[in-house]
C-alpha positions as CSV (number, residue, x, y, z in Angstrom):
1,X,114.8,103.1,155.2
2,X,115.9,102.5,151.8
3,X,119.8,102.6,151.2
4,X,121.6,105.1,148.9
5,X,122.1,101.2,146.7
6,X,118.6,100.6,146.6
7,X,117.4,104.5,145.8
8,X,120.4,104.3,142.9
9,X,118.9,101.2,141.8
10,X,114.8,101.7,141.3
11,X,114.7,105.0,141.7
12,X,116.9,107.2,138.9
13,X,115.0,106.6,136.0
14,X,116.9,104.9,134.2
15,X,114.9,101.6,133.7
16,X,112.9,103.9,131.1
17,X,115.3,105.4,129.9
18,X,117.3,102.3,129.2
19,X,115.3,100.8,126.9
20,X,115.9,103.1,124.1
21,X,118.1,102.7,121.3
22,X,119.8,106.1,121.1
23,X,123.1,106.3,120.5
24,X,123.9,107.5,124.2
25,X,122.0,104.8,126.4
26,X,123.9,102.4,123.7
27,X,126.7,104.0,124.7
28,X,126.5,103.6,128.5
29,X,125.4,100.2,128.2
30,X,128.6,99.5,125.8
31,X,130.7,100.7,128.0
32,X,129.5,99.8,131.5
33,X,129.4,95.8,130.1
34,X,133.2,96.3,129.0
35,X,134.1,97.6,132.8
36,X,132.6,94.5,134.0
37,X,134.0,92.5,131.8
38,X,137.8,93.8,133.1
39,X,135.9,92.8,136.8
40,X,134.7,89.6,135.8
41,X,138.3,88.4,134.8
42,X,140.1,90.1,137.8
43,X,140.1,86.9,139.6
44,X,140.5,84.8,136.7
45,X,137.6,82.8,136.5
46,X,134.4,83.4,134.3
47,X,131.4,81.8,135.9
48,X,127.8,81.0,134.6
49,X,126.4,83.1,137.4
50,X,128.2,85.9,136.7
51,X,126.9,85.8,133.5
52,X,123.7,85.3,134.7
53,X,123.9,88.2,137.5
54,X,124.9,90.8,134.1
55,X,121.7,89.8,133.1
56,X,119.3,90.1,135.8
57,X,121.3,93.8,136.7
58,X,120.2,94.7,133.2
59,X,116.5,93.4,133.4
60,X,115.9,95.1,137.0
61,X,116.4,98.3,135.0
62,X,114.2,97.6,132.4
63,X,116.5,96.3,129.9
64,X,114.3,95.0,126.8
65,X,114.5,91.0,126.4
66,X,115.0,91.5,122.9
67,X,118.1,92.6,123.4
68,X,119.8,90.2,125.7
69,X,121.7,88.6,123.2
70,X,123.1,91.4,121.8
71,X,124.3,92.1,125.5
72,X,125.7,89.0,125.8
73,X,127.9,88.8,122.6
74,X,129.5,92.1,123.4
75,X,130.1,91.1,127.0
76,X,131.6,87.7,125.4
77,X,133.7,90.1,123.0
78,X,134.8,91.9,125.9
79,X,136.0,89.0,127.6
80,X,137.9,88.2,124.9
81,X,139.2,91.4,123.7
82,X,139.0,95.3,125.6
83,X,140.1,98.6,126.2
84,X,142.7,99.1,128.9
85,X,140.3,100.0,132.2
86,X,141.2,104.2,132.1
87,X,140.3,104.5,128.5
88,X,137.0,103.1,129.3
89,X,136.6,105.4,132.5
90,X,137.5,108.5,130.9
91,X,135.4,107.6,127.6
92,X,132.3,106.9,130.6
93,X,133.5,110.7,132.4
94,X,133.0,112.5,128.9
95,X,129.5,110.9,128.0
96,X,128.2,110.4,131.7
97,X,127.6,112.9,134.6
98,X,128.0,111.5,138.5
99,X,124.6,110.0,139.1
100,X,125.2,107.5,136.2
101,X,128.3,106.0,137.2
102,X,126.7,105.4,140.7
103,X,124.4,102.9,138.7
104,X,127.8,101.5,137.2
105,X,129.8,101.2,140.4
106,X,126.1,99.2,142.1
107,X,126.2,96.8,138.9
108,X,130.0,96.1,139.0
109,X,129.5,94.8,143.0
110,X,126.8,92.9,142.0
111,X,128.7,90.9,139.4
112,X,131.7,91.0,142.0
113,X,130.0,89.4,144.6
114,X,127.9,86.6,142.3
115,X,129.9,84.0,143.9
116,X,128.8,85.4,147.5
117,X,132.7,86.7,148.4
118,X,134.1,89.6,147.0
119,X,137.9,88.8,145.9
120,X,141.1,91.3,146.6
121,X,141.0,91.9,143.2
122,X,138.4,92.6,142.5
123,X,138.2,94.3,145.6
124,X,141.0,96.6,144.1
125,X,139.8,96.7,140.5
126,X,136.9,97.9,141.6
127,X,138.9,100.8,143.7
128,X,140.7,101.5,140.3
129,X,137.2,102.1,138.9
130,X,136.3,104.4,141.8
131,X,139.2,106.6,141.3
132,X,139.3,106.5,137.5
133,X,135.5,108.2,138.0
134,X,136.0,110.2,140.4
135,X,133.6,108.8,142.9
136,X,133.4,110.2,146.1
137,X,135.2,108.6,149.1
138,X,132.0,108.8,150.9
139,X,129.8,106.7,148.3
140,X,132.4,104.3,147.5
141,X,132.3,103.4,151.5
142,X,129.1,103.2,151.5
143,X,128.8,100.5,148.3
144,X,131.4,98.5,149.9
145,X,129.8,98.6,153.3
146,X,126.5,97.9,151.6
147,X,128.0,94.7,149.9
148,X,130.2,93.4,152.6
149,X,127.6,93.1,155.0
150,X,125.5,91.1,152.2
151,X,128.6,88.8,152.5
152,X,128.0,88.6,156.2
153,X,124.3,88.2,156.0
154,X,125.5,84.8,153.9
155,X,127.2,84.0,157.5
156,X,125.0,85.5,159.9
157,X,121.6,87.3,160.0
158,X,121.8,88.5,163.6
159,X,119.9,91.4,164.8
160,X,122.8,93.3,165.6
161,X,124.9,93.0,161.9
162,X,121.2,94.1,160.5
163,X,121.7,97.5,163.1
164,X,125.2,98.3,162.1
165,X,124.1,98.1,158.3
166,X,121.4,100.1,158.9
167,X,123.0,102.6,160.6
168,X,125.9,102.7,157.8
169,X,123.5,103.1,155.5
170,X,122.4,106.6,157.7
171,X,126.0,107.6,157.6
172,X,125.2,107.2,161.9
173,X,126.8,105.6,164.7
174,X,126.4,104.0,168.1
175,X,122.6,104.7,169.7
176,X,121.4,108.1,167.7
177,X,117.9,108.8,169.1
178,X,114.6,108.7,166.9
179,X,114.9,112.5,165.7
180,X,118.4,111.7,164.6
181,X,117.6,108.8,162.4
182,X,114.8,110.8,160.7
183,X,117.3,113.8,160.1
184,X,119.7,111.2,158.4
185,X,116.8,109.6,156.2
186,X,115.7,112.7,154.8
187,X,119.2,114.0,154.3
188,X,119.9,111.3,152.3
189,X,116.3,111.3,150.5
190,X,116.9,115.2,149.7
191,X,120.5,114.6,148.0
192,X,119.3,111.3,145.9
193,X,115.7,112.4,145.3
194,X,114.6,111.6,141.4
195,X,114.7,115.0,140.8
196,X,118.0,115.4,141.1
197,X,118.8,113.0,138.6
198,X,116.7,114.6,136.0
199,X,119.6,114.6,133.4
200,X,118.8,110.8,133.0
201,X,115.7,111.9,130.9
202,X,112.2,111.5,131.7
């Protein structure tokens, strides 16, 4: 089954979308980099492979090469220089509807955990963000499930951590039968199916 993460991530359309120049996917890529950039320096240290992680979240969604630069001077600017963390969250709440800042809260873990631990701050920066959106309580525990256990997975790859993810993922627990774990999969596939997401744009 593919989790809620990975259907965000490949499936909303926004990897076409993305590599347009209009002033709105400008927009959400302006701000989106300047919300990492207040994650990034939440634990007070700016790595490479942080970096190097904003990057490759960009490419995955089709992010033109050509570009890259440009991405990394205003990330650099940011670091350096940026709106307080609610002025940035309610400028992303006028311009953005729900689906959109599920893509941001995916990237912003993914630059969290670049160092394979996820700090308390960031931990709690990244809580702020969830509020500041108004991201559901449900999704937010389901991202942070979703990354802890790739923490774990750095310790461990046992058979029974892969399970419990799995089965987080499903929103089930303990031993749910076959028919159970199908009901859950296309629950989930209904509620974050591309079509529902169709204000990304074709």
């Amino acid at each position: 089954a593919y989790s809620l993460v990975k259907t965000i991530r490949y499936n909303t359309g926004i990897h076409t979308n993305i590599k347009s120049t209009t002033v709105s996917h400008q927009r959400f890529t302006e701000i989106l980099i300047r919300i990492i950039a207040h994650v990034i320096h939440s634990d007070g240290h700016v790595s490479d492979k942080e970096m190097a992680i904003v990057i490759q979240c960009f490419q995955r969604i089709g992010f033109p090469t050509s570009r890259i630069p440009w991405l990394m001077d205003l990330l650099q600017s940011a670091l350096k220089q940026n709106p307080p963390l609610d002025e940035l969250c309610a400028a992303f709440n006028e311009s953005f509807q729900y689906q959109s800042k599920l893509i941001l809260l995916d990237m912003v873990y993914q630059v969290a955990i670049a160092d394979d631990h996820l700090h308390e701050k960031e931990r709690k920066i990244i809580q702020r963000i969830c509020q500041l959106l108004g991201i559901r309580d449900h999704d937010s525990a389901t991202f942070e499930r979703q990354y802890a256990n790739h923490q774990t997975h750095h310790h461990t790859d046992s058979h029974s951590n892969r399970h419990a993810e799995c089965l987080a993922i499903l929103e089930l627990s303990g031993r749910p039968d076959i028919a159970t774990i199908k009901q859950a999969y296309k629950k989930l596939c209904k509620q974050y199916h591309p079509d529902k997401v169709q204000h990304l744009g074709q």
